[in-house]
C-alpha positions in Angstrom: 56.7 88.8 66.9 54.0 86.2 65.8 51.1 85.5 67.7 50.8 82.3 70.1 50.7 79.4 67.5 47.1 78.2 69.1 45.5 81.8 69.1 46.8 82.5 65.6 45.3 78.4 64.3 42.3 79.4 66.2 42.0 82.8 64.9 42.7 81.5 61.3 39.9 78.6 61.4 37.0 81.0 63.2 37.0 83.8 60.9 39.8 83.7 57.7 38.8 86.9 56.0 39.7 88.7 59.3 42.6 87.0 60.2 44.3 88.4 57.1 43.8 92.0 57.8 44.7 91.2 61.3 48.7 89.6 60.4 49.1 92.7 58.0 48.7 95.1 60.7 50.7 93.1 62.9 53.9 92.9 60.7 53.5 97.0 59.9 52.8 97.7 63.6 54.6 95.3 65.8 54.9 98.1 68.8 51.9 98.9 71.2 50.6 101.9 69.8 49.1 103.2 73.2 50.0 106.8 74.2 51.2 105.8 77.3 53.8 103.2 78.5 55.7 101.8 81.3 59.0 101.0 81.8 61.9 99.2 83.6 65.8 98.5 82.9 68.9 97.7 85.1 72.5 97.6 84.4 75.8 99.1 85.1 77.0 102.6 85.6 80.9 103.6 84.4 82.2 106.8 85.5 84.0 108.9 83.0 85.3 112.2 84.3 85.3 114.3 87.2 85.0 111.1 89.6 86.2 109.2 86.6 87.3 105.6 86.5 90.3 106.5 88.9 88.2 107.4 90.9 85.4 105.6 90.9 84.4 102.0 90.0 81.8 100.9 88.1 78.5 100.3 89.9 75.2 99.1 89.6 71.9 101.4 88.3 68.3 100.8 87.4 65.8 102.9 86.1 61.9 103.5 85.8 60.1 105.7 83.1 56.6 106.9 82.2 56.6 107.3 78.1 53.9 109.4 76.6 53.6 109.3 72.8 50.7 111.5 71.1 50.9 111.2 67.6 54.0 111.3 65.1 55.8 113.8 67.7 58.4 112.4 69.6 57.7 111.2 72.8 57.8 112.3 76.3 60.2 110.2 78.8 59.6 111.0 82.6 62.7 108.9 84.6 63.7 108.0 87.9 67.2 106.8 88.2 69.4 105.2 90.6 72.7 104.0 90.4 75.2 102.7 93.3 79.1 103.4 92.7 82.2 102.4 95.4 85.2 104.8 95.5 88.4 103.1 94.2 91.1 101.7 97.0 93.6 104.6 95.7 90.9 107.2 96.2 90.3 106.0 100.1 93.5 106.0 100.9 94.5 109.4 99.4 91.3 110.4 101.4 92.1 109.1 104.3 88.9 107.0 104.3 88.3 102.8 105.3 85.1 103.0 102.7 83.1 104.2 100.5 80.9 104.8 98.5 78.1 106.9 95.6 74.8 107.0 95.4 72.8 108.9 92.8 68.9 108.8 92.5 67.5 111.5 89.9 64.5 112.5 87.8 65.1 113.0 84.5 62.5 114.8 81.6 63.6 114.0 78.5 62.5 113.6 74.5 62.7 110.2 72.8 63.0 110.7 69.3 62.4 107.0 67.1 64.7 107.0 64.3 62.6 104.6 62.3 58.9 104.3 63.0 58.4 101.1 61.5 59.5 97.6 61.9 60.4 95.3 64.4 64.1 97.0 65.4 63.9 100.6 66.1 66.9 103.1 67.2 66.0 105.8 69.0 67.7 109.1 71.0 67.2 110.6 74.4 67.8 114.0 74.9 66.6 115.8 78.2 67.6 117.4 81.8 67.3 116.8 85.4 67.7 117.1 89.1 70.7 114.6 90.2 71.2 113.9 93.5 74.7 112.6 94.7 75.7 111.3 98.1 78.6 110.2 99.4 79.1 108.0 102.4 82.7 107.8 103.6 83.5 105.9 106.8 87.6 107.3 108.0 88.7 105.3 110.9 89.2 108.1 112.9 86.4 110.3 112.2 83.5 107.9 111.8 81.1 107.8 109.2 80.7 111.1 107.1 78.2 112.1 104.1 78.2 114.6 101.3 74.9 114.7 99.6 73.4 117.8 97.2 71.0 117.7 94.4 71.9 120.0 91.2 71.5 120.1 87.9 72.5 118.1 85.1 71.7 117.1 81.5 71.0 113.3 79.7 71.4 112.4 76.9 71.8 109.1 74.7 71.4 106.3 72.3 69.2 103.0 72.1 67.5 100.5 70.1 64.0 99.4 70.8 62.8 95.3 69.7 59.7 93.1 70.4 59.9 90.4 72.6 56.9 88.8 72.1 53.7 90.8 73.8 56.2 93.4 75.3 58.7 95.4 73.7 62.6 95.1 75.1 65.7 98.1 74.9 69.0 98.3 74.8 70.2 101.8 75.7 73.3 103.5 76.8 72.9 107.8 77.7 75.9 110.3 79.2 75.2 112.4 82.3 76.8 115.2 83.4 76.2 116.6 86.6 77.2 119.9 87.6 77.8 120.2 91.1 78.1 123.2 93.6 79.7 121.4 96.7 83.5 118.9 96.6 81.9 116.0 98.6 84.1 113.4 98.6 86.2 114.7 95.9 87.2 117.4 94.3 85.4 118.2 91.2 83.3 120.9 89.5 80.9 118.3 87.1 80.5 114.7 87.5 80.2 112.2 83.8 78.4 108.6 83.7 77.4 106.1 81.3 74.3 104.1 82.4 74.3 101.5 80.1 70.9 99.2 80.1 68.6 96.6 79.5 64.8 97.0 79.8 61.2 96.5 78.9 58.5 98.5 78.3 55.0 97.9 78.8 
């Protein structure tokens, strides 16, 4: 993105023969080049399989990340994740529960790979693994409230694209993870699937 219209008439009237140099490396390099970022996303969670959409509706997640870049390697992603899921009507019932409802909060080490490392749009993939945590909370009206919670492995993986917006940089991202779990919970199944999809920033 261009600079501030009054920094860049500023710039342009207190020193010319800089300012030139200056734009040139701005168009080539939009991206903050600093080997260390923040950043922060939201947006919704679908189930696929396991607890798939039969199961399970779609919820609500967010997301915070460390991203280390040295160099032309790719680049290290440390995440935390959470995401907030309610059990479909059918699935109570067959359950025998009033309500309910998912929670999963994990951290996540992944790669980041840029597909293009210049320009002002830039896909990228996510590839890494993690410790997921999943807990159920079911309330039966005869039994009370109940919870199922463990924390096992799983893998992420995904797809995004990367623009400027203005002194920060925005992302559009969407990753599969698949959780394999060693306990039924609520329900019945051997690995759990989602699709985060999201919106974020990074700083």
């Amino acid at each position: 993105m261009r600079l501030p219209i009054v920094v860049l008439a500023t710039t342009l009237a207190a020193s010319p023969l800089v300012a030139s140099p200056l734009v040139a490396q701005t168009a080539s390099e939009p991206f903050s080049t600093r080997p260390i970022r923040l950043g922060f996303a939201g947006g919704v969670v679908v189930p696929r399989s396991g607890a798939s959409a039969s199961t399970l509706r779609a919820g609500v997640q967010g997301q915070g990340f460390v991203l280390i870049q040295l160099g032309a390697l790719p680049a290290l992603r440390a995440n935390v994740d959470y995401a907030k899921l309610r059990f479909d009507e059918a699935q109570l019932q067959a359950g025998g529960a009033i309500d309910a409802d998912r929670t999963v909060l994990d951290g996540v080490l992944a790669l980041k790979l840029d597909l293009v490392r210049t320009g002002a749009i830039r896909p990228y993939l996510l590839a890494g693994v993690g410790a997921f945590n999943i807990k159920d909370q079911v309330t039966n009206a005869t039994t009370g409230a109940q919870s199922f919670s463990d924390t096992n492995l799983g893998f992420d993986g995904g797809a995004g694209v990367g623009f400027k917006l203005g002194p920060i940089s925005g992302f559009l991202e969407t990753r599969l993870q698949n959780v394999y779990t060693k306990e039924k919970g609520f329900v019945d199944t051997k690995s759990i699937q989602q699709f985060p999809v999201s919106f974020g920033i990074v700083f």
